[in-house]
GUTIVEX-917276 format. One record per residue (C-alpha): x, y, z; residue in one letter. Coordinates in steps of 0.05 Angstrom, whole numbers. Each point is the difference from the previous one (the first is absolute). Layout:
N
NODE;X;Y;Z;A
...
***
This chain:
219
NODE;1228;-189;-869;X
NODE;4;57;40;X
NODE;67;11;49;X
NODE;-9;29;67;X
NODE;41;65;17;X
NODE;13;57;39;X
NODE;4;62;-23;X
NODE;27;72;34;X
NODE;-53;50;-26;X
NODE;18;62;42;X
NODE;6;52;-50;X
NODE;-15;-41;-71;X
NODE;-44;20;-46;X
NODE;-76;-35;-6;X
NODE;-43;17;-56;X
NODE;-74;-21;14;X
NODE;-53;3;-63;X
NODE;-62;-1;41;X
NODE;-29;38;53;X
NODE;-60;-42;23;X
NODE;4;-41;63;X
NODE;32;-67;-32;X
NODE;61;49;-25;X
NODE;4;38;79;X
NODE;8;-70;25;X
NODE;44;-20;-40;X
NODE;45;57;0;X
NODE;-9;17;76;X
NODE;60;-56;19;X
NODE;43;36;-49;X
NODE;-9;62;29;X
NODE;5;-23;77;X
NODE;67;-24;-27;X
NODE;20;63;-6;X
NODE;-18;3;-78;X
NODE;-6;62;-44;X
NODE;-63;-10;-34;X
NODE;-32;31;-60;X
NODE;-69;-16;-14;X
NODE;-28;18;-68;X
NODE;-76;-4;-3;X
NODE;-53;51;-30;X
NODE;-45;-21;67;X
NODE;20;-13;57;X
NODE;-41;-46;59;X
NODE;-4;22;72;X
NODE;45;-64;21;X
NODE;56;35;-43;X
NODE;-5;66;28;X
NODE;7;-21;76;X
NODE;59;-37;-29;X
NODE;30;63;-25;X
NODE;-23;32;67;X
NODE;31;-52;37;X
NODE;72;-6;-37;X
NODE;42;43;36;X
NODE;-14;-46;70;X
NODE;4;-60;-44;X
NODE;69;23;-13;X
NODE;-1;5;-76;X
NODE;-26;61;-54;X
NODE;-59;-6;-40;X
NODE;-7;55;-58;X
NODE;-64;-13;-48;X
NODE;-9;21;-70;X
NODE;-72;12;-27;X
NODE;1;-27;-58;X
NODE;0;-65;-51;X
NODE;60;-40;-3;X
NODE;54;12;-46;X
NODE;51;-53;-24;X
NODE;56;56;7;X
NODE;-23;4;80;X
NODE;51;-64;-2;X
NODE;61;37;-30;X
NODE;36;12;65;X
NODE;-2;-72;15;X
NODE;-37;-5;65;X
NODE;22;-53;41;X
NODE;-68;-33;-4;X
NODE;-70;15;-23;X
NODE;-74;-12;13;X
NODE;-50;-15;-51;X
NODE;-65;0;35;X
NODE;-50;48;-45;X
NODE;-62;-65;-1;X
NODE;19;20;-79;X
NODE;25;-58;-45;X
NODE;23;39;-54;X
NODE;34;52;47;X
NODE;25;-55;55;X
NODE;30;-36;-79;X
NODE;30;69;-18;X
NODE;43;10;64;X
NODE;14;-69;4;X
NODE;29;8;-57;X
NODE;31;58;1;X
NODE;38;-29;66;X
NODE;26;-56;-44;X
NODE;23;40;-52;X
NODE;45;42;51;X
NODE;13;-61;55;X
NODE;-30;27;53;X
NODE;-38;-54;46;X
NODE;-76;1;-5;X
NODE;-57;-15;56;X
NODE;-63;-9;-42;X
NODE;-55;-8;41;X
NODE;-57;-43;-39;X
NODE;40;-53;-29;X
NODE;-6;27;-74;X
NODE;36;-44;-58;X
NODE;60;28;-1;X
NODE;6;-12;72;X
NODE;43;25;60;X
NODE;72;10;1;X
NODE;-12;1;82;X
NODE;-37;-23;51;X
NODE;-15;29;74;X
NODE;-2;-46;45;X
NODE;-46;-3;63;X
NODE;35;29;59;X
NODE;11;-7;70;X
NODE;45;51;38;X
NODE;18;23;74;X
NODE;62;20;28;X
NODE;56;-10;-57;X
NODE;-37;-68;-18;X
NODE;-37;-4;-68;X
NODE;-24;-69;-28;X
NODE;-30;8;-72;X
NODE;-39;-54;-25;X
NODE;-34;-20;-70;X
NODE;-31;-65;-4;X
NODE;-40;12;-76;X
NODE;-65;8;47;X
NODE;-9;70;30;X
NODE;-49;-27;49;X
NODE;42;-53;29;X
NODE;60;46;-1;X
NODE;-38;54;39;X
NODE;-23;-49;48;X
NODE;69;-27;12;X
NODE;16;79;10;X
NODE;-56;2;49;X
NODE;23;-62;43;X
NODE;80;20;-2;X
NODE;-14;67;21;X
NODE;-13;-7;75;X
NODE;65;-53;-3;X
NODE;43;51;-26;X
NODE;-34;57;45;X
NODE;11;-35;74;X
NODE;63;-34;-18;X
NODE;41;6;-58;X
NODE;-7;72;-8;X
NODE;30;23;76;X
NODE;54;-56;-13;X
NODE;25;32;-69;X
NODE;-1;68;34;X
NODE;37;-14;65;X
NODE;56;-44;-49;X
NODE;1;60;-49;X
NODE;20;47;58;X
NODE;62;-53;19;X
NODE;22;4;-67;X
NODE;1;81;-4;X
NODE;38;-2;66;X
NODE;69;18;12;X
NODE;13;-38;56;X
NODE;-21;-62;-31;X
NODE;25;18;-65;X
NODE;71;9;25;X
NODE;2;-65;41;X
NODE;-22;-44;-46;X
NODE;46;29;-61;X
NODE;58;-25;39;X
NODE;-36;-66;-10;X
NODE;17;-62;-62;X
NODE;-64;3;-49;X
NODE;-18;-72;35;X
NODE;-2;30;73;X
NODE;-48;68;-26;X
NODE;-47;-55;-37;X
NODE;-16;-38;62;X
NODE;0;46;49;X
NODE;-61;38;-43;X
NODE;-29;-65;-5;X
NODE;-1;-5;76;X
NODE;-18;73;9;X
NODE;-68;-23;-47;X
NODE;-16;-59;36;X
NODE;1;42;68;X
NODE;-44;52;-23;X
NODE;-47;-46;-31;X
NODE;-3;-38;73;X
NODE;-22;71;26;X
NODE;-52;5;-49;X
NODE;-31;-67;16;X
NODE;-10;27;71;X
NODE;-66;29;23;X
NODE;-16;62;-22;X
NODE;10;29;77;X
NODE;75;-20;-11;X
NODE;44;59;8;X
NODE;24;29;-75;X
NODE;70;21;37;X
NODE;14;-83;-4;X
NODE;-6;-4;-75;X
NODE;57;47;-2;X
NODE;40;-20;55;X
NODE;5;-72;-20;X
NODE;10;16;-67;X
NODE;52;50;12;X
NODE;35;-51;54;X
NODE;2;-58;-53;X
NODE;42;48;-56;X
NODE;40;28;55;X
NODE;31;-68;48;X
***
């Protein structure tokens, strides 16, 4: 049974075995977390190398090393690696290797000794994600497809408008003078008045989502 959680990649090391397009998809989350990725492959697909082309403005770093894996590429204890080569044997070595050293593994074709992790399917926008798994990746892509536009036109400019309250000052300082109670409620209130907003129209003036949220915190 898997448990669902989230992890703060900016800067943690990612050690992908596999350059083909299964292993750049795999590893491309990792990386747009902010990731530093190795990827250690003798070839390496065109869906890799616009990865590595594209890492800097995803945020993370994407080295690559042209060669076959080694099971002392795993020394340094990476905080998590890839095995994704469309190799048995090879996908089994690193696998193993990960074990051996307790690093977390994402295999990608469901080999016998399995998957120490699992990526979920993703939504995100605006400071919201929602992962999902469901044991079926169809039915867990289509329940990606269907939540996106939710989380697009209405939970996504709700998170980012309450995320702003909570960075500022003024709001910060009044409600810190506040019993734990009070703060609770009053962000409850401050949600349910920027989720009114978003019900609105789309013509509704943004400026409201704010305003009502911000006045709800504030009185």
């Amino acid at each position: 049974m898997y448990l669902p959680l989230m992890l703060d990649m900016a800067g943690q090391p990612v050690v992908c075995v596999g350059a083909g397009p299964v292993a750049a998809g795999k590893l491309r989350p990792f990386v747009a977390a902010g990731g530093a990725a190795v990827v250690i492959a003798p070839e390496v697909s065109p869906a890799m190398t616009a990865l590595m082309e594209a890492a800097e403005e995803l945020s993370g770093t994407l080295h690559l090393v042209r060669r076959s894996f080694l099971p002392a590429d795993l020394d340094r204890s990476p905080r998590m690696v890839i095995a994704a080569t469309a190799r048995p044997d090879v996908d089994d070595a690193v696998s193993a290797a990960a074990d051996r050293r307790g690093v977390w593994c994402l295999r990608v074709d469901g080999g016998e000794q399995g998957s120490s992790v699992a990526l979920p399917a993703m939504v995100q926008d605006d400071g919201v994600t929602v992962a999902l798994t469901t044991g079926v990746p169809a039915l867990s892509r289509r329940l990606r497809m269907e939540l996106q536009a939710e989380v697009a036109q209405r939970w996504g400019p709700v998170a980012s408008v309450l995320a702003a309250l909570r960075r500022d000052p003024v709001v910060t300082r009044h409600l810190d003078d506040l019993p734990a109670d009070v703060r609770r409620e009053r962000w409850r209130a401050a949600v349910d008045a920027a989720m009114a907003v978003s019900d609105l129209p789309e013509s509704a003036p943004p400026a409201g989502l704010d305003e009502l949220a911000r006045t709800a915190l504030l009185d």
